[in-house]
C-alpha positions in Angstrom: -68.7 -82.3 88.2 -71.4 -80.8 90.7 -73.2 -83.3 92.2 -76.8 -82.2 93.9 -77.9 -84.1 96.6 -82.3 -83.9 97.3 -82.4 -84.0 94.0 -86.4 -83.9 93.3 -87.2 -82.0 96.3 -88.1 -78.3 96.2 -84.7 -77.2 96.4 -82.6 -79.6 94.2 -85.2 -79.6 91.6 -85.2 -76.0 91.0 -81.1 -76.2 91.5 -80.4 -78.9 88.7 -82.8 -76.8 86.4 -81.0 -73.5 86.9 -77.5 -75.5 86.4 -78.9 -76.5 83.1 -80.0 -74.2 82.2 -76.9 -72.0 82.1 -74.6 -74.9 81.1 -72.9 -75.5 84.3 -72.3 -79.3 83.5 -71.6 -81.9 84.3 -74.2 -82.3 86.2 -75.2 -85.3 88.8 -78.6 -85.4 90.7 -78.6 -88.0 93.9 -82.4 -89.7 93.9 -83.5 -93.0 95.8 -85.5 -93.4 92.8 -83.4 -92.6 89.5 -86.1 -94.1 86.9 -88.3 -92.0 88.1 -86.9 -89.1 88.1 -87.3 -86.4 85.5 -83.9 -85.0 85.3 -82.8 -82.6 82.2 -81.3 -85.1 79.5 -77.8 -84.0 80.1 -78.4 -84.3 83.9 -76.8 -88.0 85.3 -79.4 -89.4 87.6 -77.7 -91.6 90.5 -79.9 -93.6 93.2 -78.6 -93.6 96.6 -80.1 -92.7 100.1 -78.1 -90.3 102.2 -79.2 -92.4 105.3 -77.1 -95.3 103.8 -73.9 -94.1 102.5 -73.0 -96.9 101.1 -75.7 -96.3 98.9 -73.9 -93.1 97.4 -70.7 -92.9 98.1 -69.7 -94.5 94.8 -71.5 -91.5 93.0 -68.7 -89.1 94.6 -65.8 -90.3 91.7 -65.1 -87.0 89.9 -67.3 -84.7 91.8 -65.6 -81.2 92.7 -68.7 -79.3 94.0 -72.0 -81.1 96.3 -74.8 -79.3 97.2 -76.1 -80.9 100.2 -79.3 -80.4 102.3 -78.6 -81.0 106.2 -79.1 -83.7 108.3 -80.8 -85.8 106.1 -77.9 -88.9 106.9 -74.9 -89.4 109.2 -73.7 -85.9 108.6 -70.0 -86.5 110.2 -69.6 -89.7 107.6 -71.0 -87.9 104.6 -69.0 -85.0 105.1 -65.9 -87.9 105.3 -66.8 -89.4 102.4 -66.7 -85.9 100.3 -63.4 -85.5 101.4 -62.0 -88.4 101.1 -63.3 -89.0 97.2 -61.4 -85.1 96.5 -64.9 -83.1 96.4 -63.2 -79.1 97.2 -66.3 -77.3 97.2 -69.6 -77.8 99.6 -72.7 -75.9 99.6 -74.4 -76.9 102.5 -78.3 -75.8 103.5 -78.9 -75.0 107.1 -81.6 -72.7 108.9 -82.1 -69.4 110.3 -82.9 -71.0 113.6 -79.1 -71.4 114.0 -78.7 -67.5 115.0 -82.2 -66.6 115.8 -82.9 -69.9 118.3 -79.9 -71.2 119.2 -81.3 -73.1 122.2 -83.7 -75.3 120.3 -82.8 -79.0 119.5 -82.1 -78.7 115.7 -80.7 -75.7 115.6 -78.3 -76.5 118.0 -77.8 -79.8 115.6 -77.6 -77.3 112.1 -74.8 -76.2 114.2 -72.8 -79.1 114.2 -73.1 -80.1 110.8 -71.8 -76.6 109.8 -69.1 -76.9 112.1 -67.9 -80.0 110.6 -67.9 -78.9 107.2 -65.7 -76.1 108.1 -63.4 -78.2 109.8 -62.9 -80.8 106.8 -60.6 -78.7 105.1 -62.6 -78.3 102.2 -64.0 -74.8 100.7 -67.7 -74.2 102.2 -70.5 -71.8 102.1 -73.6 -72.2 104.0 -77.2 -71.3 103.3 -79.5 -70.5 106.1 -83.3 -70.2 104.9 -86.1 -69.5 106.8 -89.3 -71.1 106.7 -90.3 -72.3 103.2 -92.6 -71.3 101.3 -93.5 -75.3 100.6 -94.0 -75.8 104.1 -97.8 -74.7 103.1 -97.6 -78.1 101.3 -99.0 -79.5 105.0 -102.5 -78.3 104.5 -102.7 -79.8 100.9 -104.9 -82.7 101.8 -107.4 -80.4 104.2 -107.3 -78.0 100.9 -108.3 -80.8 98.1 -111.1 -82.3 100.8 -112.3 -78.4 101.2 -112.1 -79.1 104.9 -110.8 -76.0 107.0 -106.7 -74.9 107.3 -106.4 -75.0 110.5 -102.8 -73.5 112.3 -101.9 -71.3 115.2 -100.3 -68.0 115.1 -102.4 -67.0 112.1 -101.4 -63.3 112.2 -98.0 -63.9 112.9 -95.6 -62.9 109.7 -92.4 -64.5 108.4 -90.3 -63.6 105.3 -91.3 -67.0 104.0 -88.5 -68.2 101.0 -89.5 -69.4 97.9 -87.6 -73.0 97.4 -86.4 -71.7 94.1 -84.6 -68.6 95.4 -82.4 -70.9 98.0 -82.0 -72.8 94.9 -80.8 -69.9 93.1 -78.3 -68.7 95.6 -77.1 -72.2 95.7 -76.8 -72.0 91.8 -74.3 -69.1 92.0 -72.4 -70.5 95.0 -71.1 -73.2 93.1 -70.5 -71.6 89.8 -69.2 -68.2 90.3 -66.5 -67.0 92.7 -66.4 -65.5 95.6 -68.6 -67.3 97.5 -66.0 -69.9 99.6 -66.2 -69.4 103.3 -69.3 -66.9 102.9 -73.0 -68.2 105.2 -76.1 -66.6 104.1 -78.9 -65.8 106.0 -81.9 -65.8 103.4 -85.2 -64.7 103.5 -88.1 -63.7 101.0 -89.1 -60.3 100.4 -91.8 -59.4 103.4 -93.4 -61.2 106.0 -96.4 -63.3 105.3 -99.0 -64.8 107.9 -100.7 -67.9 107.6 -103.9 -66.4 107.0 -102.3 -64.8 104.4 -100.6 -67.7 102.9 -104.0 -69.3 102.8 -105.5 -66.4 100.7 -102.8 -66.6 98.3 -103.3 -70.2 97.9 -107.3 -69.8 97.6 -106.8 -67.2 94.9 -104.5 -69.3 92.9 -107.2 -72.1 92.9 -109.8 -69.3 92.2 -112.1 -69.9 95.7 -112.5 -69.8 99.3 -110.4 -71.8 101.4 -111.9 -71.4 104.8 -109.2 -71.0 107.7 -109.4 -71.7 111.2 -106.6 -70.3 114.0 -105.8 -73.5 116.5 -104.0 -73.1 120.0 -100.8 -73.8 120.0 -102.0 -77.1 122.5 -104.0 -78.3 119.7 -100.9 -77.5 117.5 -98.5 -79.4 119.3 -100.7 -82.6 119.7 -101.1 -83.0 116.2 -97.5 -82.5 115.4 -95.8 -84.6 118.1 -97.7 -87.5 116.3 -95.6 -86.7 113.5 -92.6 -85.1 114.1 -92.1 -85.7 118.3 -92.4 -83.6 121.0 -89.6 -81.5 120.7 -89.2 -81.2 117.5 -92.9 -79.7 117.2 -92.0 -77.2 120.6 -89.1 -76.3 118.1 -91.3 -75.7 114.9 -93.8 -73.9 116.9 -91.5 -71.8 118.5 -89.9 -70.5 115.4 -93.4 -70.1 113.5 -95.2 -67.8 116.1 -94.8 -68.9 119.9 -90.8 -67.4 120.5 -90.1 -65.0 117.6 -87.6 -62.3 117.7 -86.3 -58.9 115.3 -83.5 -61.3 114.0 -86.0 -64.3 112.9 -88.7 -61.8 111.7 -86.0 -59.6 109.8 -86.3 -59.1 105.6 -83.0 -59.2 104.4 -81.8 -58.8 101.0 -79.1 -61.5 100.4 -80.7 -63.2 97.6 -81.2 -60.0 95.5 -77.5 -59.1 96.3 -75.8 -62.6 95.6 -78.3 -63.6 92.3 -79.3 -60.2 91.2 -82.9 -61.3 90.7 -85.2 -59.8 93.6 -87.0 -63.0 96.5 -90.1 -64.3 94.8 -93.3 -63.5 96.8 -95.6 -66.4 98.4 -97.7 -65.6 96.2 -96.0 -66.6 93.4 -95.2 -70.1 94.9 -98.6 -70.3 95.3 -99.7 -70.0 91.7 -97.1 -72.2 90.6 -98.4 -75.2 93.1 -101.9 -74.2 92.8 -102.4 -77.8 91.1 -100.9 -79.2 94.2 -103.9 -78.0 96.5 -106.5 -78.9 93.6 
């Protein structure tokens, strides 16, 4: 039994559907809504909120393999609780920002989380993405109102990952060997600006989206109201203010672990164009 935790977000989504599709059942997928979720038939949709353990725990009996998405709950107690209900296999998503900014806040928390998965004695192998390609989701709402993108950095390029490529790595990390005690580093398959992400996603929806570069003091205020103040120093660091060679470098682990070549932003962007519409 593999049991896939975030299952309707960007990554579990894509996850469940690729474990379908090549008949890696049983399958579990962990949603605080399961009626509403639109799980494959043979997929078992569980409710539970990883914030509340008790909430989920119960959906562990029989499960040999979790995917699970960091710090999204009490990380030391979930970890526990796979243990403890015989799980032997984790898959856990991290970030980049754990070897290129070591020093920021969440990273330094990724960290931890990884650490005590490979101290639980069970088999592990960690994903570290970069920025998602999803993450362009933010300027949906300035995008349907045809108001102006507006973000700093605008020339500033990162190998952007498509969700479905971490998804895909995932995919083989529970199902085929060789994979147990391995971290990955993944990226997509060139750097991409946000200027250019907005031009992908205006030629998906077939006209102009008007964009508009921002200071990264204009940035920050609008983020801290969202996310806090370091937590946005973090974000903006990593997207444009502190880059490095190891955060802006295009690596080829997802072609070399699935076999299949990174999908381009562009892609993601024609496949979510009704998102911005």
């Amino acid at each position: 039994m593999i049991l896939v935790t975030g299952a309707t977000g960007n990554i579990g989504r894509a996850l469940l559907g690729e474990l379908h599709a090549r008949g890696a059942g049983p399958l579990r997928g962990l949603t605080r809504d399961a009626a509403r979720a639109a799980f494959p038939e043979t997929v078992e949709a569980v409710e539970g909120d990883l914030a509340k353990p008790e909430s989920w725990v119960p959906t562990l009996q029989g499960v040999r393999s979790l995917f699970l998405l960091s710090r999204l709950g009490p990380d030391a107690d979930i970890i526990g609780a796979a243990r403890s209900a015989g799980v032997e296999h984790v898959v856990l998503v991290s970030s980049i920002t754990v070897q290129t900014h070591p020093q920021l806040g969440p990273a330094a928390e990724n960290l931890a989380v990884e650490r005590l998965l490979k101290d639980s004695g069970m088999a592990w192998t960690i994903l570290r993405p970069t920025q998602f390609a999803s993450n362009a989701l933010m300027w949906a709402a300035s995008i349907r109102d045809r108001e102006p993108v507006r973000a700093p950095y605008a020339d500033t390029g990162l190998p952007t990952i498509h969700p479905a490529d971490i998804a895909s790595v995932a995919r083989v990390a529970l199902t085929e060997p060789g994979h147990q005690g391995r971290t990955y580093a993944l990226t997509g398959p060139g750097p991409v600006t946000a200027r250019q992400q907005v031009e992908a996603i205006a030629a998906a929806l077939g006209r102009d989206v008007p964009f508009t570069e921002i200071s990264r003091r204009e940035a920050h205020a609008r983020m801290a109201e969202v996310f806090g103040e370091e937590a946005a120093d973090a974000v903006l660091d990593v997207t444009g203010g502190d880059v490095n060679d190891e955060l802006l470098a295009v690596r080829d682990t997802v072609t070399r672990v699935t076999g299949s070549p990174a999908r381009p932003f562009r892609q993601w962007a024609e496949e979510n164009a009704d998102r911005f519409r």
